[in-house]
C-alpha positions in Angstrom: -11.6 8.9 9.3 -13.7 6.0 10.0 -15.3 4.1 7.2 -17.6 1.0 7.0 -18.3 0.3 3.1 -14.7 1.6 1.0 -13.9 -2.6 0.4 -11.0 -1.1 -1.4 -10.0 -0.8 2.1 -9.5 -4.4 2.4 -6.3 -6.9 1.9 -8.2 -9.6 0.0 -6.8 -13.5 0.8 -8.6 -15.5 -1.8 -9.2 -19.2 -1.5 -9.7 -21.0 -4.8 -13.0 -22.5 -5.3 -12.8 -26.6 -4.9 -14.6 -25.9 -8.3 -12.1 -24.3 -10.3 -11.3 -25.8 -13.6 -8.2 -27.3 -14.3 -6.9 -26.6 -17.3 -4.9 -28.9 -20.3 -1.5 -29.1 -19.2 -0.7 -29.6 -23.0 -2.5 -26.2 -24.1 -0.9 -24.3 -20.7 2.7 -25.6 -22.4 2.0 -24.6 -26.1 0.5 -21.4 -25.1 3.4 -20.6 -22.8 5.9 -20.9 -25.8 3.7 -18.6 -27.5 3.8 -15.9 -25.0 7.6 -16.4 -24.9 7.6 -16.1 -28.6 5.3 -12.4 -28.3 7.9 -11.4 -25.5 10.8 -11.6 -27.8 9.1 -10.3 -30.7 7.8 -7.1 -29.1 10.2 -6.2 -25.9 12.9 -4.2 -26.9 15.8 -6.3 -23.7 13.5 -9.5 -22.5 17.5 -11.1 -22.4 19.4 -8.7 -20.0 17.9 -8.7 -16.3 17.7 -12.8 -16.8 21.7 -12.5 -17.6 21.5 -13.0 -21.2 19.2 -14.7 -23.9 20.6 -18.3 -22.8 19.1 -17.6 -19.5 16.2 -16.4 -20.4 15.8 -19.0 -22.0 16.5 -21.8 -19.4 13.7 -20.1 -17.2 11.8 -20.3 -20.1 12.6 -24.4 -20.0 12.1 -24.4 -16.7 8.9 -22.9 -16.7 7.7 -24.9 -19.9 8.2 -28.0 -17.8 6.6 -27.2 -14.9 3.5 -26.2 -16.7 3.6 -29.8 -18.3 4.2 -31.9 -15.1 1.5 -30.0 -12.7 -2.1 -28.9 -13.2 -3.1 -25.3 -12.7 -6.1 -23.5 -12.6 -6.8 -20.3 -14.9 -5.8 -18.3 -11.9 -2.9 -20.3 -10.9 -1.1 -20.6 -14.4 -1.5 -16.6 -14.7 0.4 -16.5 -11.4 3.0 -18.6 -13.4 2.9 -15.6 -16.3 3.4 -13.3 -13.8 5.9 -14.8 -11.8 8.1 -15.7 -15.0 8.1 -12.0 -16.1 8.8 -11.0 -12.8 12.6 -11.1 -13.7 12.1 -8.6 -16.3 11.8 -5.8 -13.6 10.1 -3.8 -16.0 6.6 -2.2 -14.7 5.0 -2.1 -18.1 4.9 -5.9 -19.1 2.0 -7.1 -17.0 -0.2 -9.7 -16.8 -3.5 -9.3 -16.0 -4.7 -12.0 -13.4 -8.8 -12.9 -13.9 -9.5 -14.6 -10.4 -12.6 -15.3 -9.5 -13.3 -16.9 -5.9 -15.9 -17.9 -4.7 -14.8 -17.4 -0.9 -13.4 -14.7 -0.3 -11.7 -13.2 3.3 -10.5 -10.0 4.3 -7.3 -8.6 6.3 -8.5 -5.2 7.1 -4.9 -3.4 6.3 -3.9 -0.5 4.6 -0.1 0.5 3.8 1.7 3.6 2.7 5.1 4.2 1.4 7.4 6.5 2.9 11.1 7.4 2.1 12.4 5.8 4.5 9.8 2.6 4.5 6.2 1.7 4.7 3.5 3.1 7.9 0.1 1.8 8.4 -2.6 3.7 6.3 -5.9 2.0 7.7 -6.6 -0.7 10.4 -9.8 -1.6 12.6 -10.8 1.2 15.2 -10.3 -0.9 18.0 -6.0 0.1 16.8 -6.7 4.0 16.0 -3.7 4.4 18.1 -1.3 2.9 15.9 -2.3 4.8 12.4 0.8 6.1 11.0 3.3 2.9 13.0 6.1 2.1 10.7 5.8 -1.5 10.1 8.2 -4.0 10.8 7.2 -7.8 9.8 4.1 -9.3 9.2 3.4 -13.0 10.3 7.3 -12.8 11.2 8.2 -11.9 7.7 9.9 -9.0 8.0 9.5 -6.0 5.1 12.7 -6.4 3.5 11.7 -10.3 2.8 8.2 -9.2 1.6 9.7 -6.7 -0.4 12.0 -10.0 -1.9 9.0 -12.5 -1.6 7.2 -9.6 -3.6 9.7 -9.1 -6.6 9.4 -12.8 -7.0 5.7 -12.6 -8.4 5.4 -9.3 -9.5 7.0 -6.9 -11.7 9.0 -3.9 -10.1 11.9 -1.3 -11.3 13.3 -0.8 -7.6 12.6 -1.0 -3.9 9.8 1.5 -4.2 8.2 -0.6 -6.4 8.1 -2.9 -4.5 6.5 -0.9 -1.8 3.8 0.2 -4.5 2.8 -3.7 -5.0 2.7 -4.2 -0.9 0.1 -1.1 -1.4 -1.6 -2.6 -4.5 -2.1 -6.5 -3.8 -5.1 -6.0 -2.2 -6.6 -6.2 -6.2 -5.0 -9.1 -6.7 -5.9 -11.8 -4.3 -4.2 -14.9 -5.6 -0.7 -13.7 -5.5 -1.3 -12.5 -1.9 -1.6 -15.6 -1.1 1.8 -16.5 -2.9 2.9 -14.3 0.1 1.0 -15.5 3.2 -0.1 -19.1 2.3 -0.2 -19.4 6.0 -3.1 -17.1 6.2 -5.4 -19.6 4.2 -7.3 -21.0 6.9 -5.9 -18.6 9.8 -8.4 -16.2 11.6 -5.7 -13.3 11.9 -2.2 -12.1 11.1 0.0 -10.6 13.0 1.7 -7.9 12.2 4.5 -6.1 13.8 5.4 -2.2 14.3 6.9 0.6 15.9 4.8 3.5 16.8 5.1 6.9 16.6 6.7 7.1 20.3 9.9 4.2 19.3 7.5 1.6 21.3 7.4 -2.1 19.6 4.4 -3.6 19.3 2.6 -6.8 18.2 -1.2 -6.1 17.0 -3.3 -9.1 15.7 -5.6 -7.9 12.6 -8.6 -10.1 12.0 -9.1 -12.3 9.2 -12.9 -12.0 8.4 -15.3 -14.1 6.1 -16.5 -12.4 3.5 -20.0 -11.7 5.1 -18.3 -10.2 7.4 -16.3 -7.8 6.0 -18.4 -4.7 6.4 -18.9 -5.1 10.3 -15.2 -3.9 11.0 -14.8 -0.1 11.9 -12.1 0.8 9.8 -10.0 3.9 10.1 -7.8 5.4 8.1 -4.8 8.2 8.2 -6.7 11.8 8.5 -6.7 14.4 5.8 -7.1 17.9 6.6 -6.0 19.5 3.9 -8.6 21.3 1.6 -6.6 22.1 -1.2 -5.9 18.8 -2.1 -9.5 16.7 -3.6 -10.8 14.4 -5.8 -11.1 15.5 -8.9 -8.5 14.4 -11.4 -7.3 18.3 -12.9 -7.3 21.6 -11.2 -5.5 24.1 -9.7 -5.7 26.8 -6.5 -3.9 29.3 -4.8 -2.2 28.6 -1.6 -0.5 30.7 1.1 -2.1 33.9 0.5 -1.3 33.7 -3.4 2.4 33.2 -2.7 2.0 29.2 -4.5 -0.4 27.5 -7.2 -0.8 24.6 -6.5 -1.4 22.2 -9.5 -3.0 18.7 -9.1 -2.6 16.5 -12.0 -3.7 12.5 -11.3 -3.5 11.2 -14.7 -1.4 12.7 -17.2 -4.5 12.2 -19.9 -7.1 14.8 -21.5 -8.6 16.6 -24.2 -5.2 16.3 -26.4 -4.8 12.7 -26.4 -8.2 11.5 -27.3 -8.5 13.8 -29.8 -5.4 12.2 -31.2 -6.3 8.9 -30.9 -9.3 9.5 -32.6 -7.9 11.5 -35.5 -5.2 8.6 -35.4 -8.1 6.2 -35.6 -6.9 4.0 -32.5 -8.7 0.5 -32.0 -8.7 1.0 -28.5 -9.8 4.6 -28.4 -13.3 4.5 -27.4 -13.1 1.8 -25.0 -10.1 3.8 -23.4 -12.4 7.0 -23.6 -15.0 5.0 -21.4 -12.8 3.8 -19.4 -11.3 7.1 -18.6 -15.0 8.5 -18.1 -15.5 5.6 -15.4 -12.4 5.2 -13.6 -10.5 8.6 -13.2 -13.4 11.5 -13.7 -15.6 9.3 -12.5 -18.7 10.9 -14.7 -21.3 9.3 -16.6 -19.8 9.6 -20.5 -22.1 11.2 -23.2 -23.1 8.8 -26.1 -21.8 11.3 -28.6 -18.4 10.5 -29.0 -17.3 14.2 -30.3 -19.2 15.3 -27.3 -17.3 12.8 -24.7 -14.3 13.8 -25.8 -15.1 18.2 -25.8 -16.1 18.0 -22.2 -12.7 16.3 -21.4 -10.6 19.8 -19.9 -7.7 20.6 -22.0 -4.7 20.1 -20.5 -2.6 23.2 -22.4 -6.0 25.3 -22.1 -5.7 24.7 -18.1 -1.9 25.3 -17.3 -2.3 28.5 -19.8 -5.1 29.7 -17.6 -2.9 29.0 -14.8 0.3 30.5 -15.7 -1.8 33.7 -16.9 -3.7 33.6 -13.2 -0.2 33.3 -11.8 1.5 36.2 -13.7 -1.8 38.7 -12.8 -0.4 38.1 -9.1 2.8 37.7 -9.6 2.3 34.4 -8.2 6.6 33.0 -7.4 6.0 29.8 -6.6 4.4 26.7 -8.5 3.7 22.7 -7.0 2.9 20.3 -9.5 1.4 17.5 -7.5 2.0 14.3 -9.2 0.9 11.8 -6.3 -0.7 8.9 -7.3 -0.6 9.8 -11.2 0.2 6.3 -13.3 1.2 8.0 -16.1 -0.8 8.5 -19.7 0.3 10.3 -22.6 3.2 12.8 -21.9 3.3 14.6 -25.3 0.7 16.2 -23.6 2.9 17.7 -21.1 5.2 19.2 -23.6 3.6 22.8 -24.3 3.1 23.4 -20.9 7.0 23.2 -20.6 7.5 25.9 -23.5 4.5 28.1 -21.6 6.7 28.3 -18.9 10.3 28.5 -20.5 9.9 29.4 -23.9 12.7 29.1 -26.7 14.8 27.9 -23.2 12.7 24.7 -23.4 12.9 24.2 -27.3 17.0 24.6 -26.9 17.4 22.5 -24.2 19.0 19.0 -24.2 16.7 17.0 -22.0 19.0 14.4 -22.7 16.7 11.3 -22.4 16.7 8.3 -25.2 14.0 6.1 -26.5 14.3 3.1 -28.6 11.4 1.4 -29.6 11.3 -2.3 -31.1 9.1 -2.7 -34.4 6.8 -5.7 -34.1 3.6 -7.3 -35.4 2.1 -6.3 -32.1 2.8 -3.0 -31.5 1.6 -2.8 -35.5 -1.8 -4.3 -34.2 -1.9 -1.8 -31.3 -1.6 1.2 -34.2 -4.1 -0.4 -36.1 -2.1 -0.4 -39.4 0.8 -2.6 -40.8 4.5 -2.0 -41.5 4.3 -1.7 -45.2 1.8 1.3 -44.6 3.7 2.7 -41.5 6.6 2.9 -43.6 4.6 4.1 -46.4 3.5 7.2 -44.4 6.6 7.6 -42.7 9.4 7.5 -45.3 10.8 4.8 -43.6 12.2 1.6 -44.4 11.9 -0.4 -41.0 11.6 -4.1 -40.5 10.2 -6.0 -37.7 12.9 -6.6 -34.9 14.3 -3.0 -36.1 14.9 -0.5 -33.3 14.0 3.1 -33.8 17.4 4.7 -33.5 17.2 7.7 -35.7 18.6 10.9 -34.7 16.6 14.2 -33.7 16.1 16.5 -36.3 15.8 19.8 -35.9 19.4 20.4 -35.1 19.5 22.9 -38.4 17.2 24.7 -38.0 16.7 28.4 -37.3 15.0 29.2 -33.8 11.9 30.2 -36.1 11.8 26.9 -37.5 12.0 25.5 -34.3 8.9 26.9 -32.9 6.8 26.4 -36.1 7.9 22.6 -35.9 7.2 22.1 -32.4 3.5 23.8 -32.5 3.0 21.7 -35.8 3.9 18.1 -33.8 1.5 19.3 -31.0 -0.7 16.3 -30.3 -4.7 17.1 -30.5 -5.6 21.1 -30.2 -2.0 21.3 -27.8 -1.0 23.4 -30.4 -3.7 26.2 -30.2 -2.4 27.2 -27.2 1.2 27.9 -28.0 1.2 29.0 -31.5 1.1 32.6 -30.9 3.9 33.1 -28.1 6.9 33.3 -30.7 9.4 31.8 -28.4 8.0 33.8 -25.3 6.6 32.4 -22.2 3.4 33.1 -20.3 5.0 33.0 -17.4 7.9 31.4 -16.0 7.5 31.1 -11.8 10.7 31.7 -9.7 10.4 28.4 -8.8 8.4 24.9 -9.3 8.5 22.3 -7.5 7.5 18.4 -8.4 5.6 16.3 -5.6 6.1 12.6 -6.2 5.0 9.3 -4.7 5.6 5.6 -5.6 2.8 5.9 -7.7 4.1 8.6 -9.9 4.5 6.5 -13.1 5.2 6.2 -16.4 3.8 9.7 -18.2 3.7 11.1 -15.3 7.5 10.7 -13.7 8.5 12.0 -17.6 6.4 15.0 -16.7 8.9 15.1 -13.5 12.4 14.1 -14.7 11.3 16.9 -17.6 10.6 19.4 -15.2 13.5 18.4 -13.6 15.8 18.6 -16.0 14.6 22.6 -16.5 15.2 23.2 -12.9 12.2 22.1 -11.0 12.7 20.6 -7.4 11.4 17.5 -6.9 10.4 16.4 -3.5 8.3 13.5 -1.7 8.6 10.2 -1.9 10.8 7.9 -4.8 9.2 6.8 -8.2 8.3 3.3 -8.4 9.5 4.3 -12.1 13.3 3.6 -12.8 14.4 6.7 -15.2 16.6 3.8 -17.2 14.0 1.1 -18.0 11.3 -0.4 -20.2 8.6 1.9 -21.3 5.0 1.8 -23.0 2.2 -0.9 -23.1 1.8 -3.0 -26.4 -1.8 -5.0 -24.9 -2.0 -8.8 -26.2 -4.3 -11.5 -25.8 -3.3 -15.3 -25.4 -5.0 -17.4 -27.8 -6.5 -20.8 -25.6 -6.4 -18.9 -21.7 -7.7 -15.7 -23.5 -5.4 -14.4 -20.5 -4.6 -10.7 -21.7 -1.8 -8.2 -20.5 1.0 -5.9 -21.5 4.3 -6.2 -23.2 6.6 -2.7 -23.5 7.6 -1.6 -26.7 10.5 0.5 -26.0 13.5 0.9 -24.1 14.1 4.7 -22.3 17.9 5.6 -20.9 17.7 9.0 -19.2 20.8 8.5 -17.3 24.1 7.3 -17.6 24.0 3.8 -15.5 26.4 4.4 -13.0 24.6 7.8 -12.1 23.2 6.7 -8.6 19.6 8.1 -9.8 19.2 5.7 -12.8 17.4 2.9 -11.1 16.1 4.7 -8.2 15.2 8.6 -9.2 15.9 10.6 -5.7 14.0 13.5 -5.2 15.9 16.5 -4.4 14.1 16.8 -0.7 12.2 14.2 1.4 10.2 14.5 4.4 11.4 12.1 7.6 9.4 9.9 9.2 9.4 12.9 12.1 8.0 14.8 9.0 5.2 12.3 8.9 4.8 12.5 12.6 4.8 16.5 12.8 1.9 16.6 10.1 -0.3 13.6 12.3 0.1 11.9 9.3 -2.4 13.2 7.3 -3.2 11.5 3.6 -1.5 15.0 2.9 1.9 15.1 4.8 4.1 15.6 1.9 2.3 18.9 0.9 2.2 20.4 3.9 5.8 19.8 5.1 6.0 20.9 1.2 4.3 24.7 1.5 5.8 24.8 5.4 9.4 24.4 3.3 9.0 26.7 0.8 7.1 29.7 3.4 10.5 29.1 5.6 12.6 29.5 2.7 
């Protein structure tokens, strides 16, 4: 597909403006400390992956004193943040980094995890040939030492997170050029690959001045497929109404903004306007009610589905969960008891969460600990850990169902009240398509459905299944730098299960795969459906 405006497209390499402001080394220290002080406060293990809280706190030192010997810019001391969090390996402590440059150039470079590594998504025309190479170094760097260079300045979980920041640094252009400082006056890169027929090649990609940007032909992977589109919910029948085939890209609707309003979230209708703009891409009503009603109903959907599904006697399901960063996954929960039933409710999903109790995750819920505790019966204390028990243990099968409709977030509940344990349907089989971008709400959606049988297939998780979970926003004080900090710890497997930092899918397509399927945007669903028609 050949494109000349998507600058999306485009590998940013920022060079600070001889302008740029630099900032009170005094202030960058004190603020620092405080943003060390918020990490241990609010992350449930910011000791562990640094080897304990003595060294955590020696990189702290260490940090502290850089930031008081050296000047940095705005966007240079958030590189610092980032970098010093970096050792927490924990994708939901972020910072957010607020560049602005005033010259700007442009590697016109696309990537794309695979199992087995990383192919070239989009180059220049004048290199159509080489779309789908698997790339070996760039600038003589090879991928394994990117992959390094990368954990080094950005948070990641495992190697395919990794890979998912190699795909996503073109939105962040100063820590690109952590990577290839070499690039800064350069007028290409080299990059080195192995094409679809085993040849080794060298293929110089233009650096281009930001003016100049839109003149390169660019050309991406092809994508063939019409059952996989844009919009961010829906489903269709595939192979003669043998599969549905769900698509699912944010793991967000109807349920949870109802909740957050009822819940009266600070950040609801920001978040709500935000979803509008960035994932449904629709122009939001000014009525609030209204925004939030014309939002689809994620129980009301798979319901419809599963009902569609039995008419036909539909055996097989794909839920494709490509590219979905997660959301809110009580929302997923009825749609596991549509399609098991009292099964669902009596089964031991086995996964733990622990969340920390601090003022910031108090500030996020828009109330304080006396009146959590207040209208929670509890008797927490900040720096407590939420390690109660599950209830429902004693309870008759009845009691069971009634409770789980009655903790339904939003109008979840509507939709399940009246199946008494039943299911609407429960396909012969389902099976999960993942990415490196499957994150967060949405790999819980997965490791659930796995857990009730489901095969999972595609590409890894950038998401570890034992690791650091939910985003608890802050906002530093002098820089007004803001970011993330995660609230709570989630162990779904025993550590020395060889899926507990890396979450294997059952199947995976081969790079042949890739190369069979002409490497379409699609790949992994049609080696997918070709799977399941040959089984």
């Amino acid at each position: 597909m050949k494109s000349r405006f998507i600058p999306v497209l485009f590998l940013l390499l920022g060079v600070l403006s001889s302008r740029a402001q630099v900032l009170s080394r005094d202030s960058l220290y004190n603020e620092f400390r405080y943003f060390v002080k918020l990490l241990e406060e609010t992350h449930p293990d910011p000791y562990s992956e640094y080897g304990g809280k003595v060294s955590f706190h020696k990189k702290a030192f260490e940090t502290g004193q850089t930031l008081k010997s050296t000047d940095y810019t705005l966007e240079q001391y958030q590189d610092v943040l980032a970098s010093f969090i970096s050792g927490l390996h924990d994708g939901h402590t972020n910072v957010n980094n607020s560049s602005q440059l005033e010259t700007t150039r442009y590697i016109s470079l696309m990537l794309k995890a695979i199992p087995e590594g990383m192919i070239v998504k989009g180059l220049p025309e004048k290199d159509v040939k080489y779309l789908g190479s698997r790339v070996i170094s760039i600038n003589g760097i090879s991928l394994d030492s990117l992959c390094a260079g990368m954990s080094e300045i950005l948070p990641n979980e495992n190697k395919y997170g990794e890979y998912m920041n190699l795909e996503y640094i073109v939105y962040n252009p100063s820590r690109l050029m952590q990577l290839f400082s070499g690039l800064k006056n350069s007028e290409s890169l080299v990059m080195q690959i192995q094409t679809p027929e085993g040849e080794i090649k060298n293929i110089v990609i233009p650096v281009t001045e930001n003016k100049e940007w839109y003149k390169v032909d660019f050309v991406q992977l092809p994508k063939q497929s019409r059952l996989s589109h844009d919009e961010y919910l829906y489903y269709n029948m595939a192979d003669g109404g043998q599969t549905m085939y769900l698509r699912m890209k944010s793991v967000m609707a109807r349920e949870n903004f109802l909740a957050m309003q009822q819940q009266k979230w600070p950040s609801f209708e920001n978040q709500l306007k935000g979803f509008y703009q960035w994932t449904i891409r629709k122009e939001m009503p000014e009525n609030t009610d209204e925004a939030i009603l014309q939002l689809p109903c994620f129980a009301e959907v798979f319901r419809n589905m599963l009902s569609e599904m039995k008419m036909n006697n539909t055996p097989n399901l794909i839920i494709d969960l490509r590219g979905n960063g997660g959301g809110w996954t009580p929302i997923t929960l009825p749609t596991l008891y549509m399609m098991y039933g009292d099964k669902y409710l009596n089964t031991d999903i086995e996964t733990h969460y622990y969340r920390m109790f601090s003022p910031l995750y108090m500030k996020k819920l828009g109330t304080t600990l006396e009146d959590f505790n207040r209208n929670n019966n509890s008797d927490y204390f900040y720096g407590d850990y939420s390690f109660g028990n599950s209830s429902g243990e004693d309870l008759t099968q009845e009691e069971k169902r009634a409770q789980f409709v009655k903790n339904t977030i939003g109008n979840g509940g509507d939709y399940i009240e009246d199946l008494n344990g039943k299911p609407v349907y429960t396909p012969e089989k389902v099976y999960v398509l993942t990415d490196v971008g499957t994150f967060s709400a949405a790999f819980h959606y997965a490791f659930y459905l796995w857990k009730m049988g489901a095969v999972v297939a595609g590409v890894p998780s950038a998401q570890a299944p034992n690791t650091f979970m939910e985003t608890t926003a802050f906002e530093l004080p002098y820089t007004k730098t803001k970011g993330s900090i995660s609230n709570s710890a989630q162990y779904f497997l025993p550590s020395t299960d060889k899926k507990a930092k890396t979450f294997w899918p059952d199947v995976m397509p081969e790079y042949e795969d890739y190369k069979k399927y002409n490497f379409d945007q699609d790949a992994e669903l049609l080696w997918l459906l070709d799977r399941i028609n040959n089984n």
